[in-house]
C-alpha positions in Angstrom: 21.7 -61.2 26.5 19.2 -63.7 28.3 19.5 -62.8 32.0 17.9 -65.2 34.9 16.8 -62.7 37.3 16.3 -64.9 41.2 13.8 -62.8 42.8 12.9 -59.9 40.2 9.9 -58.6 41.8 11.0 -56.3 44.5 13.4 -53.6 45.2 16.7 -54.1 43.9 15.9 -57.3 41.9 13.0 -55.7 40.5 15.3 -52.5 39.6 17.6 -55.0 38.0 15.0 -56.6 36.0 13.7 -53.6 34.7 16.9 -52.2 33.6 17.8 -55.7 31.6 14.4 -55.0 29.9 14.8 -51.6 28.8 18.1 -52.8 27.2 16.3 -55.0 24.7 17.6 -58.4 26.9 15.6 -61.5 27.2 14.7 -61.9 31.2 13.4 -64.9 33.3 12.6 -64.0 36.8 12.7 -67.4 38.8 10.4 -66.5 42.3 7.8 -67.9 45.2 4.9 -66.2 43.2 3.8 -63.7 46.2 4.5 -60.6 43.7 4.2 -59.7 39.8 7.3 -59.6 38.2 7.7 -57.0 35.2 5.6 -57.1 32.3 7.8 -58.5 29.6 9.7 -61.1 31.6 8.8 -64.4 31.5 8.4 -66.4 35.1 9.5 -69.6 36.9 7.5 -70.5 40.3 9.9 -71.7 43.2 10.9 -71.9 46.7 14.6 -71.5 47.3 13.9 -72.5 50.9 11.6 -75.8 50.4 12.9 -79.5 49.2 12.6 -79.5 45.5 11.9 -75.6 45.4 14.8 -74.7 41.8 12.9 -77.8 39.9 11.5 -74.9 37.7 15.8 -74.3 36.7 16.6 -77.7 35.9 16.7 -76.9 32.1 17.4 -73.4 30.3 20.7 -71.3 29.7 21.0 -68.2 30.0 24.5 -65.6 29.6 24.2 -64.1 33.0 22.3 -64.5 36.1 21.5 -61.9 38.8 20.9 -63.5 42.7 19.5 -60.8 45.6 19.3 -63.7 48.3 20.0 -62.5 51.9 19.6 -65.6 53.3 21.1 -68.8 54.6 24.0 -69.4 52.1 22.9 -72.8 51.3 20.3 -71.3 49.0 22.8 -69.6 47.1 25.4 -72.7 47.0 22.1 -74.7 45.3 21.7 -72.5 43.1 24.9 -71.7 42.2 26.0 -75.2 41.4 22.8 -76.2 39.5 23.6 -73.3 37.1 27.6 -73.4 36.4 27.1 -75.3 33.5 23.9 -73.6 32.1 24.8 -69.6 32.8 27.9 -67.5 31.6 28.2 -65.4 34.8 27.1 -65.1 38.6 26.3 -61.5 40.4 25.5 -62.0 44.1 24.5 -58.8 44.9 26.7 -58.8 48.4 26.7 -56.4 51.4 29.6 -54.3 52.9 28.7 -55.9 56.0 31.2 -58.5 55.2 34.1 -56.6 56.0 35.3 -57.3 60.2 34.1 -54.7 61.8 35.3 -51.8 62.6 35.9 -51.1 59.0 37.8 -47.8 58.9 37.0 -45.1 56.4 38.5 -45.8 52.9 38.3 -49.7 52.9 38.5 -50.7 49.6 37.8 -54.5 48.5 40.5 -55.9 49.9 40.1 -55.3 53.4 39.6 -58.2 56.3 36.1 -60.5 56.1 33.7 -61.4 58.3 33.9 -65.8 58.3 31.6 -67.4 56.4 30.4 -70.7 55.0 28.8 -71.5 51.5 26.8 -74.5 53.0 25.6 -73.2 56.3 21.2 -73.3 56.5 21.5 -70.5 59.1 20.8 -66.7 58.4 20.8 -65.0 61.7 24.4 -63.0 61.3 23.6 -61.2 58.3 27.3 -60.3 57.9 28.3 -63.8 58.1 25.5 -64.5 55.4 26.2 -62.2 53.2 29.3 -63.8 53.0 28.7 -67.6 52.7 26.8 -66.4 49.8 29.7 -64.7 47.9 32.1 -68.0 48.7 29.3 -69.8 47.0 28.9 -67.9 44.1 32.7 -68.0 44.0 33.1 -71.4 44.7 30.7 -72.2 41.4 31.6 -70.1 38.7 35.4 -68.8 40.1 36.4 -65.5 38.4 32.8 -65.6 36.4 31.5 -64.4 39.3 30.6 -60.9 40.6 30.1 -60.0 44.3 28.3 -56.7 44.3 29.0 -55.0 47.9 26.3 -52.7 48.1 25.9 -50.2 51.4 22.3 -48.2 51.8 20.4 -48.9 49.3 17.7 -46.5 48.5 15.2 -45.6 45.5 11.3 -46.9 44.4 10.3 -50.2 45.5 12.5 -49.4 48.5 10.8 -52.3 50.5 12.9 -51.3 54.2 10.9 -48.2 54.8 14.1 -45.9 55.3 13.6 -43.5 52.4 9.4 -43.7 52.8 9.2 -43.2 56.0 11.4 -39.6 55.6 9.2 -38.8 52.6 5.9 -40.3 55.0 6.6 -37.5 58.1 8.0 -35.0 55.8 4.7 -34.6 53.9 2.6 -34.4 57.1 4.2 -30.8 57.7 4.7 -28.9 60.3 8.2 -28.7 62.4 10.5 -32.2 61.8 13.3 -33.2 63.6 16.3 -33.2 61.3 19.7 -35.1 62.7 22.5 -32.6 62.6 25.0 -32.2 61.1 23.1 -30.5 58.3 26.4 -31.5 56.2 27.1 -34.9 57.2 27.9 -36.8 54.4 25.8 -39.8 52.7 27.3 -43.0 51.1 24.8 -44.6 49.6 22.7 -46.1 45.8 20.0 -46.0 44.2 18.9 -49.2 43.3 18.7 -48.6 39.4 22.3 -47.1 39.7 23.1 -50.8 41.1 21.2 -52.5 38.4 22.9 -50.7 35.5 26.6 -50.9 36.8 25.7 -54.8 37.4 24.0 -55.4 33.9 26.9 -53.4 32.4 29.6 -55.2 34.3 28.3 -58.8 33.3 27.9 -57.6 29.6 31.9 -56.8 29.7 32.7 -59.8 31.4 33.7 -58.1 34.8 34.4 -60.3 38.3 35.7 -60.4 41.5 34.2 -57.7 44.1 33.0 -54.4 44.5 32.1 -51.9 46.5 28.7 -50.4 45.1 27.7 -47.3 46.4 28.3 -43.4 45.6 31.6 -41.6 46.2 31.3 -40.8 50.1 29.7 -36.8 49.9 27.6 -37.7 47.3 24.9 -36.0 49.1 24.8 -34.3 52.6 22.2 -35.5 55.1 21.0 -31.8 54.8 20.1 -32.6 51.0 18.5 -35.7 51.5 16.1 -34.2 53.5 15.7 -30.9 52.0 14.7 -32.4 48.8 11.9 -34.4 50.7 10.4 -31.4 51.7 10.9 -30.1 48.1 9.4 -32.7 46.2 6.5 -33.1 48.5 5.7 -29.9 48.6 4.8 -29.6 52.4 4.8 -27.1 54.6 7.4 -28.5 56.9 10.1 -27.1 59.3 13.6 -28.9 59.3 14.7 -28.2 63.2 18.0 -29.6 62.9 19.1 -30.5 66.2 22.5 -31.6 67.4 23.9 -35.1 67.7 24.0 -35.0 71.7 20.7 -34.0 72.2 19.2 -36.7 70.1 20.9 -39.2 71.2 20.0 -38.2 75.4 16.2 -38.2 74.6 17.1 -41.9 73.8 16.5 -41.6 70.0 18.6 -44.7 68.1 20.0 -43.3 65.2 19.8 -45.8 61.5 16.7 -47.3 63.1 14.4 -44.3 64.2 15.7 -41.4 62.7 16.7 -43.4 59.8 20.0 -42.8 57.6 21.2 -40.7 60.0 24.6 -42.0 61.9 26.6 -40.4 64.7 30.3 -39.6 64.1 32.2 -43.2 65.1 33.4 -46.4 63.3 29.9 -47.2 62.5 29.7 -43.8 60.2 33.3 -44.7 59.2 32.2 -48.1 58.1 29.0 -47.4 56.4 29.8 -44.4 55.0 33.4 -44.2 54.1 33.6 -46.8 51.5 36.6 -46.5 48.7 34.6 -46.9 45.3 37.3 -45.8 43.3 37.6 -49.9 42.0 33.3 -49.4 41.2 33.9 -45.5 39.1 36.6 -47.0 37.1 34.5 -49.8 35.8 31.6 -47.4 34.8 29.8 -46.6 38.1 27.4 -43.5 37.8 25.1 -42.2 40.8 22.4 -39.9 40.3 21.7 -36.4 41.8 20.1 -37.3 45.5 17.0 -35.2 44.3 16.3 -37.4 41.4 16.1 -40.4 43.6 13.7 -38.5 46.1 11.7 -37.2 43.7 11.1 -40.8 41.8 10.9 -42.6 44.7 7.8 -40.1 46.4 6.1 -40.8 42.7 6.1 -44.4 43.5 5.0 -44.0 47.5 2.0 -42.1 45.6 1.3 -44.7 43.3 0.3 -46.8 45.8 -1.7 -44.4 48.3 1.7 -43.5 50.1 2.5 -46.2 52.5 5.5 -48.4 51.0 5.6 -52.7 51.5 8.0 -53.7 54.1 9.5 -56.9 53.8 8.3 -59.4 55.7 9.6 -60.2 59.1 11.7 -56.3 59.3 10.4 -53.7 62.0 9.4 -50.6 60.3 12.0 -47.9 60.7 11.0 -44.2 62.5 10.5 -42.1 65.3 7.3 -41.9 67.3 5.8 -38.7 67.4 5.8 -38.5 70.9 9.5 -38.7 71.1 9.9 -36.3 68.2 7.5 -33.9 70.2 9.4 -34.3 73.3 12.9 -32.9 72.2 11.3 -30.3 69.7 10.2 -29.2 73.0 
């Protein structure tokens, strides 16, 4: 297989890049140049966002191409259309954000969108996005393409911080504030769980969309954290406190304590996803401790402090807030 990976050098294209490697494919990663791709790939230099910027894919074919863009959709109609002719299939690796909100708990892929456009420029609603990008790659290479609705995301090269920044406090010790409920349940994947189900679902010839994350439960919220304290090896205190009295000390959930949602339609949408379309077609997550254990190795690697993409606040709670309701 010849795969043209767009992007390829961070997170979850760099997961899928990897992954298309280790299976013996031939990979191109097309991108702006700011990061190395994988050894073994061969680059292209461009700027999806600048006049001229997919020169570098005017000529080439390849049997399937991967697209991470979470941008204006225009970038992904350009694309799109240069490469119907040249490319066997399309992933857009999506977002469950494009379902209207309030999706209830056990949406499966044919519940309500969000609108969207193929050619809008704009990327401020990242629902909206998310979705102009799908009708694009729809619009180009109809039932040869494959929207991959992904939820959290987590794993090494995690570029958000969410993950990290759990693994950052946990190792400094001492007592943490831990979001109860201990058992609230996670819907999430790891990154190279994405990449394989996506590498594996253009090798079959596979379209049309898909939810993309674990079976809701996968892992508890009590899990998550316990195996950060497990692969770190520090000597730390999970307090876990109770919804109500993080959220009167002010504390956002998602954002400060990251991962960690309160009971409610946002919890129902992010984490009550039907994948049962996602397991039939080959969908396998790994154990939550596997992911936290890889994904501390990599946070090592580089002296412990993860990238964060440009232009995203860096997710977590100050101290002084945690201090305050640990009392």
């Amino acid at each position: 297989m010849k795969l043209l990976m767009l992007g390829g050098t961070e997170f979850v294209g760099r997961a899928v890049a990897e992954a298309a490697l280790a299976r013996g494919w031939q990979v191109t990663v097309f991108h702006r140049g700011n990061h190395a791709p994988p050894a073994g790939t061969v680059a292209l230099h461009g700027d999806r966002g600048a006049a001229g910027g997919l020169a570098a894919l005017e000529k080439g074919e390849w049997d399937a191409v991967v697209d991470t863009w979470s941008g204006a959709p225009s970038a992904v109609q350009d694309a799109a259309r240069l490469l119907a002719g040249r490319a066997g299939r399309y992933a857009y690796v999506s977002s469950r954000s494009v379902y209207a909100f309030p999706a209830p708990y056990g949406l499966d892929e044919d519940g309500p969108l969000v609108a969207g456009s193929a050619d809008d420029t704009a990327s401020d609603d990242y629902a909206a996005a998310k979705r102009g990008g799908e009708l694009a790659a729809t619009e180009a290479f109809g039932d040869r393409a494959l929207l991959v609705r992904a939820g959290l995301i987590l794993g090494p090269y995690e570029n958000i911080g969410r993950l990290p920044w759990w693994l950052g406090r946990i190792a400094r010790g001492g007592p943490v504030l831990a979001p109860g409920p201990r058992e609230l349940p996670l819907q999430y994947i790891d990154a190279r769980d994405l990449a394989e189900w996506t590498l594996g679902a253009l090798e079959s010839g596979t379209g049309g969309a898909y939810n993309l994350v674990s079976e809701a439960g996968h892992a508890t919220m009590g899990e998550l954290l316990e195996s950060c304290v497990r692969v770190t090896g520090a000597e730390a205190e999970l307090r876990w406190t109770a919804p109500e009295d993080i959220l009167a000390a002010g504390i956002e959930p998602w954002t400060e304590l990251p991962v960690w949602l309160t009971a409610g339609e946002l919890q129902d949408a992010l984490y009550g996803a039907d994948v049962s379309r996602a397991l039939a077609t080959g969908l396998r997550c790994r154990p939550v401790g596997e992911t936290v254990a890889d994904t501390w190795a990599w946070l090592r690697s580089l002296g412990g402090t993860a990238p964060l993409r440009p232009g995203r606040p860096a997710p977590g709670l100050a101290p002084e807030k945690e201090a305050a309701v640990l009392g």
